[in-house]
N, C-alpha and C positions, 0 to 999 in steps of 0.2 A: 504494500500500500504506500509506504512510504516513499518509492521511487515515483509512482503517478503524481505526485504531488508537484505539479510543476507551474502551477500559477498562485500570481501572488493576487491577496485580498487585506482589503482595510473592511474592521468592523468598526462600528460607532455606535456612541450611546446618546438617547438626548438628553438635552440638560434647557428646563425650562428655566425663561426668567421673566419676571415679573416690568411690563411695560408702562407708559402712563394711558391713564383712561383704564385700568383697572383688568388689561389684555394680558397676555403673558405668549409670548417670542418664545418657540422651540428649534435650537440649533441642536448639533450634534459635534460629538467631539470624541474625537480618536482613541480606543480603548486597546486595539491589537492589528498587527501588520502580521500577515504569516503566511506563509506556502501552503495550498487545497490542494484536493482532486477537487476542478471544475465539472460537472457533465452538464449540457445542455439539455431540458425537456420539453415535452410538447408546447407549444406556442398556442397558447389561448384566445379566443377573441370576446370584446364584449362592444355592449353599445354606449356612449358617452357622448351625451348631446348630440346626437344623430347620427355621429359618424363610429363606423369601427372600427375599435382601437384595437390593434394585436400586444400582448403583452409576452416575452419572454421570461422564462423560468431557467433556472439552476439547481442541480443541486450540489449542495456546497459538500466536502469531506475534510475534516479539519481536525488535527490533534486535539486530543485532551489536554488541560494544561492545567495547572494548579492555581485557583483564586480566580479562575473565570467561569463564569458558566452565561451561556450567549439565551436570551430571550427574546422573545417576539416585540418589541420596544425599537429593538437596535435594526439599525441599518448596514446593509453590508455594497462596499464598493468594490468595482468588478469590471476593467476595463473601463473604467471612465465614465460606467452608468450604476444608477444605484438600483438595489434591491431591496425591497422589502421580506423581512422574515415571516414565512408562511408557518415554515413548523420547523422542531427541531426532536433528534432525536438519538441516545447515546447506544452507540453502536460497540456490541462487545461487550462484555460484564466488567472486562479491570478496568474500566475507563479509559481505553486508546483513544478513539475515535468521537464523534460526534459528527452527525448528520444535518443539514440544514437546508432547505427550500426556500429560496428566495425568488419573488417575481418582480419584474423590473416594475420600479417607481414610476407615475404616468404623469 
């Protein structure tokens, strides 16, 4: 597994902040850079204001690591476009791996 790993990914987390008029500004900010298994999956379509939008999926493959665990919150970057966390799920009983499905942000 560990030889497929040959694309790199930024994970983020948001971090809200509180704006005036009583709003609150969600950025994201950088939590882990690290080497996947990328695989591409089917290509989705939906309708968004009339027109149809195709959305791309991944699924991510990414070490275990200690003091992280990735949630549906965080954002994952992938070639220059972001993904949103669909699901995740740890792959293995001693905690090697962990599985992630991201679909591109629209």
């Amino acid at each position: 597994m560990i030889g497929q790993m040959r694309q790199k990914i930024t994970i983020q987390s948001p971090v809200s902040t509180a704006v005036g008029g009583g709003g609150v500004e969600t950025t994201y900010t950088e939590v882990l850079t690290d080497w996947v298994e990328a695989r591409p999956l089917s290509s989705s379509r939906e309708l968004s204001e009339y027109q149809t939008v195709i959305k791309n999926g991944y699924r991510f493959t990414i070490r275990y690591r200690n003091g992280f665990t990735p949630d549906k919150s965080m954002l994952i970057v992938y070639k220059g476009k972001n993904y949103t966390v669909n699901s995740i799920e740890q792959v293995e009983e001693r905690q090697k791996y962990w599985r992630i499905v991201g679909v591109e942000k629209s």
